[in-house]
N, CA, C and O atoms as CSV, one atom per row, in Angstrom:
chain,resi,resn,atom,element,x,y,z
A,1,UNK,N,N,0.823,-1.177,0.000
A,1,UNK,CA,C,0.000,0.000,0.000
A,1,UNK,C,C,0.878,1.256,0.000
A,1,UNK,O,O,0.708,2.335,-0.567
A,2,UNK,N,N,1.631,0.920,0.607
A,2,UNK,CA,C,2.846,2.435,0.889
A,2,UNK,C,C,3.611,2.546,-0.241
A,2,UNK,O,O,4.175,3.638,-0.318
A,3,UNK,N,N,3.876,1.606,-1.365
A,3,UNK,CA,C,4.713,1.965,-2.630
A,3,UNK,C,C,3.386,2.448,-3.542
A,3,UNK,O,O,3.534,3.281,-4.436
A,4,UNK,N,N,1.907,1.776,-3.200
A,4,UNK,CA,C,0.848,2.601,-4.257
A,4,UNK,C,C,0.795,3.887,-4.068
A,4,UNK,O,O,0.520,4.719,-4.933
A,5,UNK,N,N,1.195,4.207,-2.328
A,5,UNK,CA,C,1.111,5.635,-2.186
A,5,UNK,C,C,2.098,6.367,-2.831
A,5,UNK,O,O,1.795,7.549,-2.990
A,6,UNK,N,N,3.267,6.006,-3.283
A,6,UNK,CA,C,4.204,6.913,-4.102
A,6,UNK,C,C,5.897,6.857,-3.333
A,6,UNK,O,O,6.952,7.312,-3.775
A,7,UNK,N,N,5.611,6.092,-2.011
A,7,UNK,CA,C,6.999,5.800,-1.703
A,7,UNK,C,C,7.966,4.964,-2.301
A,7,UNK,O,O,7.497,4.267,-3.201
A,8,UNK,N,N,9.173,4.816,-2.079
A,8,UNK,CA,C,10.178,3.835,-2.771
A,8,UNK,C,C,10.153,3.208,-1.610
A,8,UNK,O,O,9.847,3.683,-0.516
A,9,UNK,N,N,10.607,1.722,-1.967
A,9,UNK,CA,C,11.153,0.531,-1.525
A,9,UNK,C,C,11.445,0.804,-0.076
A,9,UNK,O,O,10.833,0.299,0.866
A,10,UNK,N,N,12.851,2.004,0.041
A,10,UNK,CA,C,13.400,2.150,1.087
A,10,UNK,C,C,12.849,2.540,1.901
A,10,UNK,O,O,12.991,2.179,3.069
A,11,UNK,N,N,11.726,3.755,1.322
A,11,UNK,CA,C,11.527,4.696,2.168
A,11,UNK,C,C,10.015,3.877,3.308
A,11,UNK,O,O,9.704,4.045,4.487
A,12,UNK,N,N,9.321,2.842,1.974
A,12,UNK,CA,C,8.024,2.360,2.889
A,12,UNK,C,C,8.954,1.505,4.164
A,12,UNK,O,O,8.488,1.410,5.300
A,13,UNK,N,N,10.249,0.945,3.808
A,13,UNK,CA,C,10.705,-0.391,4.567
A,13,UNK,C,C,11.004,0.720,5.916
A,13,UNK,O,O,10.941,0.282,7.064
A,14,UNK,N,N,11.333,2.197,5.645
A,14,UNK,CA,C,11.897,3.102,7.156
A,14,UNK,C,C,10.736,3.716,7.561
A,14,UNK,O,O,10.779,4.236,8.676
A,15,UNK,N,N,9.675,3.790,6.919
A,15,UNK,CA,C,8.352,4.366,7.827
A,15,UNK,C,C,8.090,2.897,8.626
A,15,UNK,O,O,7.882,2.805,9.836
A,16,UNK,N,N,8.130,2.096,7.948
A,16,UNK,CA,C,6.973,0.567,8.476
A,16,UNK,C,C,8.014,0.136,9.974
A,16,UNK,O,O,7.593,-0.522,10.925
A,17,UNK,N,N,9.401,0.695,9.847
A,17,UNK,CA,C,10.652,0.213,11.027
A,17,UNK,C,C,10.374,1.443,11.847
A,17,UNK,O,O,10.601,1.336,13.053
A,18,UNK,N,N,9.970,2.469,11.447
A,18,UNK,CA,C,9.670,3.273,12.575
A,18,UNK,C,C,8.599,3.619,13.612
A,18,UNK,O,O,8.554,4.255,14.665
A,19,UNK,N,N,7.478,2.685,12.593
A,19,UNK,CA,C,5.908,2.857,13.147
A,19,UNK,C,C,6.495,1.446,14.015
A,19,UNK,O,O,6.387,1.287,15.231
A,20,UNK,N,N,6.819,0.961,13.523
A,20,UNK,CA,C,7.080,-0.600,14.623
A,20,UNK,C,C,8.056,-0.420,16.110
A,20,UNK,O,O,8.113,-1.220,17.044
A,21,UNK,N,N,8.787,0.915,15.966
A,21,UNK,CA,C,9.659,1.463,17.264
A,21,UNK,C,C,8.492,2.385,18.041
A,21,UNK,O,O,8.255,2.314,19.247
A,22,UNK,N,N,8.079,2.923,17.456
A,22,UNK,CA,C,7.181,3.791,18.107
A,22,UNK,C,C,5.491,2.560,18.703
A,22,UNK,O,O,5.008,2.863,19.794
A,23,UNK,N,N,5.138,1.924,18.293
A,23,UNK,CA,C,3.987,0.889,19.016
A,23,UNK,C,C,5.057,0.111,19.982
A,23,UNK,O,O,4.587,-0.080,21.103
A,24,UNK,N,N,5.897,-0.198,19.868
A,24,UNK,CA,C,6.904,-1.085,20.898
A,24,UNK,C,C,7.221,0.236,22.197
A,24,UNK,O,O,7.101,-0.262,23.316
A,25,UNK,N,N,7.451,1.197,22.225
A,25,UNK,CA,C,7.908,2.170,22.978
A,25,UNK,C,C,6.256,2.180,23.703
A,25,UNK,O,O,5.963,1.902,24.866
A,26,UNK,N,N,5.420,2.561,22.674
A,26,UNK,CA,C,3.748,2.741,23.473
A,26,UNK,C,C,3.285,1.483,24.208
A,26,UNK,O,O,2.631,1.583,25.246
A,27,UNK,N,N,3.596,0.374,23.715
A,27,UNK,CA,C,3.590,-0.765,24.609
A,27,UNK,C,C,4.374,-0.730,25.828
A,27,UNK,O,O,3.740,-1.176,26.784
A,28,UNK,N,N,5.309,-0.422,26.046
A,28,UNK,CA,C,6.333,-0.310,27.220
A,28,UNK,C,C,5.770,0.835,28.091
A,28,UNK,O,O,5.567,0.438,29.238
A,29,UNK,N,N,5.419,2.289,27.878
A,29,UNK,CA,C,5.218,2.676,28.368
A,29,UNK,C,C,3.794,2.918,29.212
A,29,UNK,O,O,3.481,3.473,30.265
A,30,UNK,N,N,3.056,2.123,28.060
A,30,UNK,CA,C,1.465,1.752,28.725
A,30,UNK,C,C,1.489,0.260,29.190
A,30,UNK,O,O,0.435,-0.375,29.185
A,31,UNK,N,N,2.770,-0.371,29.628
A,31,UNK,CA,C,2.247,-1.771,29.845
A,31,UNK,C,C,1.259,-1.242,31.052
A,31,UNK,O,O,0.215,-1.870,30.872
A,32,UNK,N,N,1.118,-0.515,32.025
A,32,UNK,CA,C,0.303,-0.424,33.601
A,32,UNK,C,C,-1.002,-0.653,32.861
A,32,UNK,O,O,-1.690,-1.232,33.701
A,33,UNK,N,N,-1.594,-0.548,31.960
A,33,UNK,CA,C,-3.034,-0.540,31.588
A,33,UNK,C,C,-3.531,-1.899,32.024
A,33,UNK,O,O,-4.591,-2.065,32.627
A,34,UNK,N,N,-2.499,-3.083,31.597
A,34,UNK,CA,C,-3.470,-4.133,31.425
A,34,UNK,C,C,-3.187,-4.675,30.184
A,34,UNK,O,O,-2.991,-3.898,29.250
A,35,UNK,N,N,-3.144,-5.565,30.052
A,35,UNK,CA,C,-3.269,-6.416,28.590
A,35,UNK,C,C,-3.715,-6.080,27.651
A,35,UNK,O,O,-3.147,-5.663,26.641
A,36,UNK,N,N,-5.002,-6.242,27.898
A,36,UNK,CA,C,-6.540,-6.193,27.646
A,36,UNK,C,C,-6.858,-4.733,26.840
A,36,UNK,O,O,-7.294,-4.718,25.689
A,37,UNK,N,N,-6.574,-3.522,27.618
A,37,UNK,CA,C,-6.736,-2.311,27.247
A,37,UNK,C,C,-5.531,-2.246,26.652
A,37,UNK,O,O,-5.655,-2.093,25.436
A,38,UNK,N,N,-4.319,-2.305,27.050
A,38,UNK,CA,C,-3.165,-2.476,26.076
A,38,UNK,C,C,-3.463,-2.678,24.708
A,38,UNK,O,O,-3.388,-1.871,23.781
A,39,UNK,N,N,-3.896,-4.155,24.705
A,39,UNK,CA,C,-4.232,-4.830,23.060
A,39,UNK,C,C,-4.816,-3.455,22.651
A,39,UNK,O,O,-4.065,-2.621,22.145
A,40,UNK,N,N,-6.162,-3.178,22.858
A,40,UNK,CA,C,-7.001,-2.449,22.658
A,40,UNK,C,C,-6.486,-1.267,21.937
A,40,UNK,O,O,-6.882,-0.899,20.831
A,41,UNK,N,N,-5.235,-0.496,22.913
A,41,UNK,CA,C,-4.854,1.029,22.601
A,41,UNK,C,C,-4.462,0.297,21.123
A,41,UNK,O,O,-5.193,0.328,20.133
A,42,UNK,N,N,-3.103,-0.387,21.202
A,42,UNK,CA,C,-2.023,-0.654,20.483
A,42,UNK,C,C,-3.175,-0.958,18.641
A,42,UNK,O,O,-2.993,-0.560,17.490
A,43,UNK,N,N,-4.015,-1.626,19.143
A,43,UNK,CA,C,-4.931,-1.927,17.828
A,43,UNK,C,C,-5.622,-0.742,17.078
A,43,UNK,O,O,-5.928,-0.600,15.894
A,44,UNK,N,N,-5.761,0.044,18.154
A,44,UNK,CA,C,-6.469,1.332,17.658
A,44,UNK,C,C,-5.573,2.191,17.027
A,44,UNK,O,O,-5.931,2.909,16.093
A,45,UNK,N,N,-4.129,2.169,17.580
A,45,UNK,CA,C,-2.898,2.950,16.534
A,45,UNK,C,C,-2.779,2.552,15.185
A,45,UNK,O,O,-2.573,3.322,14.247
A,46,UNK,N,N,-2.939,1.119,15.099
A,46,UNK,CA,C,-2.664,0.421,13.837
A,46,UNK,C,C,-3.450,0.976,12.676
A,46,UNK,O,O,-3.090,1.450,11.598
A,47,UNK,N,N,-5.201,0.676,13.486
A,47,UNK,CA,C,-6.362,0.968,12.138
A,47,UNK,C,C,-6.156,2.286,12.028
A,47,UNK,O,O,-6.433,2.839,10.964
A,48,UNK,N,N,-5.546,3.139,13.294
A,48,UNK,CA,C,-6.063,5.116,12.612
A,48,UNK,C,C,-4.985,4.976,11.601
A,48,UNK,O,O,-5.208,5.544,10.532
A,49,UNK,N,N,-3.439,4.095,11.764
A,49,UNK,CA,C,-2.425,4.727,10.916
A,49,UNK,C,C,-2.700,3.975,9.457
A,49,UNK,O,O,-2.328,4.531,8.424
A,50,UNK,N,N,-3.280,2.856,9.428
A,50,UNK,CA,C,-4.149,1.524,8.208
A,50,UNK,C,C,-5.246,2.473,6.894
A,50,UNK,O,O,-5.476,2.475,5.685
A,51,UNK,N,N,-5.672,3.240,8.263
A,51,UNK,CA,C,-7.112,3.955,8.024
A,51,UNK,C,C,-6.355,5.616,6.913
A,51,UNK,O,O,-6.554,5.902,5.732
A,52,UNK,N,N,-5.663,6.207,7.792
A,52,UNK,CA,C,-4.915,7.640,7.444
A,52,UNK,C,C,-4.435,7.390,5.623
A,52,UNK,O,O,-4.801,8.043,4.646
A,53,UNK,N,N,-3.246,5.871,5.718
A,53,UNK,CA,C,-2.718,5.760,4.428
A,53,UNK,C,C,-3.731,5.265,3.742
A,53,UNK,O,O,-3.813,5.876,2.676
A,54,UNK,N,N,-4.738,4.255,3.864
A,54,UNK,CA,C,-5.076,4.058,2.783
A,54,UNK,C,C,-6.415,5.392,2.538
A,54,UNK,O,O,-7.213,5.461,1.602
A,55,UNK,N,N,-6.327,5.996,3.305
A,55,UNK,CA,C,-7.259,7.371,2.761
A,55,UNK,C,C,-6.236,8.254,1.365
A,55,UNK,O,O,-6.659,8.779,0.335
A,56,UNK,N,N,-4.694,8.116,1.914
A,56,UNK,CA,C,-4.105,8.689,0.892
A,56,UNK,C,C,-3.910,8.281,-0.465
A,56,UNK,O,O,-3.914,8.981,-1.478
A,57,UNK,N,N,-3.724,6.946,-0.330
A,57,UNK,CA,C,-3.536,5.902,-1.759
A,57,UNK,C,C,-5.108,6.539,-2.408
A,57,UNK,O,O,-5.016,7.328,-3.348
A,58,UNK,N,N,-6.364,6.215,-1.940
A,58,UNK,CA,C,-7.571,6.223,-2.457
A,58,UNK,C,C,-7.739,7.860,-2.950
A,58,UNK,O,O,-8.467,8.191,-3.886
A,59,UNK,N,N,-7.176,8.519,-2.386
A,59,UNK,CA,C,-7.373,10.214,-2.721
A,59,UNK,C,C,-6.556,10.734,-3.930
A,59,UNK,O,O,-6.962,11.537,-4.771
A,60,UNK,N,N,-4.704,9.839,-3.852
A,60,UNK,CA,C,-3.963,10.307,-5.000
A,60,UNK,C,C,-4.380,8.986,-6.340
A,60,UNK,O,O,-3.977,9.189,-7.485
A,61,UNK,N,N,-5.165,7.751,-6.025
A,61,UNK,CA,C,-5.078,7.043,-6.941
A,61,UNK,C,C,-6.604,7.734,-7.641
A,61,UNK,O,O,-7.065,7.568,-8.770
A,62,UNK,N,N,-7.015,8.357,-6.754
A,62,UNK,CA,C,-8.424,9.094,-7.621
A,62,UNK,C,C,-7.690,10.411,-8.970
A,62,UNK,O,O,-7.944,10.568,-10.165
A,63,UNK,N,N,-6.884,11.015,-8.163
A,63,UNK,CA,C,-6.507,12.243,-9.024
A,63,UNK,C,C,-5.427,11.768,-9.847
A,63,UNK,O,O,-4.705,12.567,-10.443
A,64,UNK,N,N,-5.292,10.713,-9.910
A,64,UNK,CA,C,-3.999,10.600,-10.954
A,64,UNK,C,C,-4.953,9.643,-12.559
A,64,UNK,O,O,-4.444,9.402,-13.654
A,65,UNK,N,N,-6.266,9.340,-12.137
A,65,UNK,CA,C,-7.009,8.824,-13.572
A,65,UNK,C,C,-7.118,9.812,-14.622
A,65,UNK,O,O,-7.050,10.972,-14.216
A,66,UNK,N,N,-7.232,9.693,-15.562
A,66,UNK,CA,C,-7.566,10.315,-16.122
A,66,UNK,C,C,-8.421,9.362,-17.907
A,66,UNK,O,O,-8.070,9.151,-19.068
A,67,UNK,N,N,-9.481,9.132,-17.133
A,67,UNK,CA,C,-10.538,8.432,-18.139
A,67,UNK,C,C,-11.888,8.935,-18.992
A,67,UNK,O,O,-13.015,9.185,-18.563
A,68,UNK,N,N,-11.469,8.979,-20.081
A,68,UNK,CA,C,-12.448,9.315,-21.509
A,68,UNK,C,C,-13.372,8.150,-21.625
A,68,UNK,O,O,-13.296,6.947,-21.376
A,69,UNK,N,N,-14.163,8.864,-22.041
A,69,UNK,CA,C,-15.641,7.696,-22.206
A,69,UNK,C,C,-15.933,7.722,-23.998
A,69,UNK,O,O,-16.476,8.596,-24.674
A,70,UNK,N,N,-15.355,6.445,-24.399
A,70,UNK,CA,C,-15.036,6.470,-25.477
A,70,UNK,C,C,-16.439,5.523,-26.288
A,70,UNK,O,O,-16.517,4.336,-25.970
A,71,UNK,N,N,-17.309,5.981,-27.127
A,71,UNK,CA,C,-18.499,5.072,-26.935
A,71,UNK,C,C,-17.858,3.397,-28.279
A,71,UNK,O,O,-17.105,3.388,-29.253
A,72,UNK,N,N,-18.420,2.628,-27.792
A,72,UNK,CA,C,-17.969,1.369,-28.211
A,72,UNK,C,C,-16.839,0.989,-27.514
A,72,UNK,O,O,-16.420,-0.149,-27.723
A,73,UNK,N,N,-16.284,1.664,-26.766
A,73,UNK,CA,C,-14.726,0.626,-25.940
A,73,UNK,C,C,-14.815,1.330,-24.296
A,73,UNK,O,O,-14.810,2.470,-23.832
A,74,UNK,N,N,-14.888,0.077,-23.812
A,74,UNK,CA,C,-15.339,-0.013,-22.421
A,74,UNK,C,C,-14.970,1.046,-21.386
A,74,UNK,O,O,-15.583,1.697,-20.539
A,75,UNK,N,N,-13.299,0.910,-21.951
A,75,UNK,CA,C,-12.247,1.693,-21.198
A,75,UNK,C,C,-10.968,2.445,-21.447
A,75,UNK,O,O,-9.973,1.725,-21.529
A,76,UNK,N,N,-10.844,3.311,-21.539
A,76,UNK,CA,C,-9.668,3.945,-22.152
A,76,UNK,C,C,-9.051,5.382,-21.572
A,76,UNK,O,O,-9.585,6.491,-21.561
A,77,UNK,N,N,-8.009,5.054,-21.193
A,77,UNK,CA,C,-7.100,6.017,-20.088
A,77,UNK,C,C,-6.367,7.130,-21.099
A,77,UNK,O,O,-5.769,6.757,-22.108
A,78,UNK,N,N,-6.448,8.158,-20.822
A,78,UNK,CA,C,-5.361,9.230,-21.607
A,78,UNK,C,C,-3.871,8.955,-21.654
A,78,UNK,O,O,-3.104,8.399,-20.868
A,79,UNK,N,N,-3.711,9.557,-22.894
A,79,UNK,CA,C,-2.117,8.829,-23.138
A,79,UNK,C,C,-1.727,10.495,-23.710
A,79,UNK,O,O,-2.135,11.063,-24.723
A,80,UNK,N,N,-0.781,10.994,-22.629
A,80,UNK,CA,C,0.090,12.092,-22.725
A,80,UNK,C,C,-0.066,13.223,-22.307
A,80,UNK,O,O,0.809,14.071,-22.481
């Protein structure tokens, strides 16, 4: 999802190593919650940050179409 969004290779592999330091740090510092609410927080970081990118993929993969309605052919994308 993070290379549809427009990142390179490297750059999705150092966001995805940094979101994974930062939920490990929020785990440590909220272990007092509880497991339970733990799971809970830690799951809720995941879907807002799941939720945030794929709002971006769906927003730049909208503005980057560019489709003519060509009558007799189903589908056909601009070329240039």
């Amino acid at each position: 999802m993070m290379l549809r969004a427009g990142f390179s290779h490297r750059q999705a592999t150092l966001y995805i190593s940094l979101f994974n330091i930062f939920i490990i740090c929020v785990a440590f510092l909220l272990d007092s919650l509880g497991i339970l609410l733990l799971g809970f927080v830690l799951l809720s970081l995941c879907i807002a940050a799941t939720s945030i990118l794929s709002m971006y993929v769906r927003k730049k993969s909208n503005s980057v179409k560019n489709i003519i309605d060509v009558t007799g052919v189903p589908e056909m994308t601009k070329v240039g």
